[in-house]
C-alpha positions, 0 to 999 in steps of 0.5 A: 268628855272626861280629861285627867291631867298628869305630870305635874311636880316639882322642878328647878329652874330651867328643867323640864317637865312634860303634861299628859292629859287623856281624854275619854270621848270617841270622837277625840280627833274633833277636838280643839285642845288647850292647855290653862293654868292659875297661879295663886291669886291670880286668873286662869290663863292660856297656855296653849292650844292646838286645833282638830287641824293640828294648829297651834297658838301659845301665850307669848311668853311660853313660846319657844319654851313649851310645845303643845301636841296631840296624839289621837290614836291614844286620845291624849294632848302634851305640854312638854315645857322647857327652861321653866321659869318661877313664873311658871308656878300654876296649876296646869288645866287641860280643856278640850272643845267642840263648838261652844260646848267645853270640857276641863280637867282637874288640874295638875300642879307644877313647881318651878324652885330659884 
């Protein structure tokens, strides 16, 4: 599987930007989907994730700012990500997964200006 991110800028506080992730692999719909990302200096972390079922979970403190969903008849999982914060400063990293086998994405990077 083959994921390519995009989306990503430069943005001020409070904006909105939306992720875009497709993926190649014919069997898209199996695939559990998530959303990471790394900050300078710091690890990689979940952003959010969304299940083969359409089952969402997110890091506390993106809830009820970002939105995770999937578009199977076009292989592709958004973030749209609302009120960003600095905080929010990161590379974005999609992953997809089925079963213990992962895939990753190379990243986008989004900007959040005071």
């Amino acid at each position: 599987v083959q994921l390519q991110a995009s989306g990503g800028g430069l943005v001020q506080a409070g904006g909105s930007l939306r992720l875009s992730c497709a993926a190649s692999a014919s069997r898209f719909n199996v695939l559990a989907l998530a959303w990471y990302r790394q900050a300078p200096g710091r690890e990689r972390e979940s952003v959010a994730s969304i299940s083969a079922g359409g089952r969402t979970n997110y890091r506390y403190s993106v809830k009820e700012r970002f939105a995770i969903s999937r578009d199977n008849a076009k292989n592709t999982v958004h973030l749209q990500m609302n009120d960003l914060k600095p905080e929010d400063t990161a590379v974005y990293l999609c992953n997809a997964k089925w079963g213990s086998v992962s895939w990753w994405g190379q990243g986008t990077l989004v900007t959040v200006s005071s």
